[in-house]
C-alpha positions in Angstrom: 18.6 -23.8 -1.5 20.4 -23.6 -4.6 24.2 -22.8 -4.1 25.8 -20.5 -4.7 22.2 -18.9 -4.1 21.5 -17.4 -0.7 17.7 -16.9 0.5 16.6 -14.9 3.0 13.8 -12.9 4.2 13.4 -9.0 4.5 10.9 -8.1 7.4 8.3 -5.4 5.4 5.3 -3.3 7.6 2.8 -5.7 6.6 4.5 -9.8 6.3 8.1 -10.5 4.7 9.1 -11.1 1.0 11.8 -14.0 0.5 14.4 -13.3 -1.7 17.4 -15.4 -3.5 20.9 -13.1 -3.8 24.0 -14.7 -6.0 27.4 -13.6 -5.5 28.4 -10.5 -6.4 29.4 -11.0 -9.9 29.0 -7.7 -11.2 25.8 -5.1 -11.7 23.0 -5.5 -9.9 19.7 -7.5 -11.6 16.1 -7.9 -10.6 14.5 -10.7 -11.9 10.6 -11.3 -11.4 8.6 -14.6 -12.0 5.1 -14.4 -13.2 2.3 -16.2 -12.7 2.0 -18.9 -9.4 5.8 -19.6 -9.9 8.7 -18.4 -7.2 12.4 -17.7 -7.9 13.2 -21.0 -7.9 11.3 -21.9 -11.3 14.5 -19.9 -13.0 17.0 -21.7 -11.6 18.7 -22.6 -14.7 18.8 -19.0 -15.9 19.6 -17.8 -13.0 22.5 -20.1 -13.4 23.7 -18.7 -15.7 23.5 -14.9 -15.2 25.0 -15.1 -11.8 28.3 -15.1 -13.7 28.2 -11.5 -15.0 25.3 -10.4 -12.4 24.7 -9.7 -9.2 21.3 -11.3 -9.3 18.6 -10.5 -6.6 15.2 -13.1 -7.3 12.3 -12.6 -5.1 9.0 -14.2 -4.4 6.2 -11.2 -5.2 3.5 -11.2 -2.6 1.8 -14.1 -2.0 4.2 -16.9 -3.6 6.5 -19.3 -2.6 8.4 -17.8 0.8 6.9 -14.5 0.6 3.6 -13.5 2.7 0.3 -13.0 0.9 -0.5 -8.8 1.6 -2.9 -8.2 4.5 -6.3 -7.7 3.6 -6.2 -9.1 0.1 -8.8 -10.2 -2.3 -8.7 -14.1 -2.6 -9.4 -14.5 -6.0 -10.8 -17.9 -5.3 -13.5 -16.7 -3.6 -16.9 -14.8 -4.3 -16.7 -11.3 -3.1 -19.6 -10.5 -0.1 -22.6 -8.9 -1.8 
């Protein structure tokens, strides 16, 4: 964990999705990581907006804390003919 960052994880229908909250600094801000990174590749922004934001980072689907969705295509695999 990266203080003053809090993770936890929200229970969805299908798996959970982990999520990093900072202190209620001010407005509400989403902020999504691409590619095969998690929240914590933004640390060092993150850093820094959690002065003047009240920043919410999650891992999408499938990357770092969060659950892969049920049923999905691995992409590392050959589909069945």
């Amino acid at each position: 964990m990266y203080p003053p960052f809090n993770e936890r994880r929200i229970k969805l229908a299908q798996g959970t999705i982990n999520v990093a909250e900072g202190p209620r600094a001010g407005p509400p801000l989403l902020v999504l990581h691409g590619g095969s990174q998690r929240w914590g590749s933004y640390r060092t922004l993150l850093e820094s907006l959690r002065e003047r934001w009240h920043v919410y980072a999650p891992d999408l689907r499938g990357h770092g804390a969060s659950a892969w969705t049920p049923g999905a295509i691995d992409c590392g695999t050959t589909p069945p003919t």
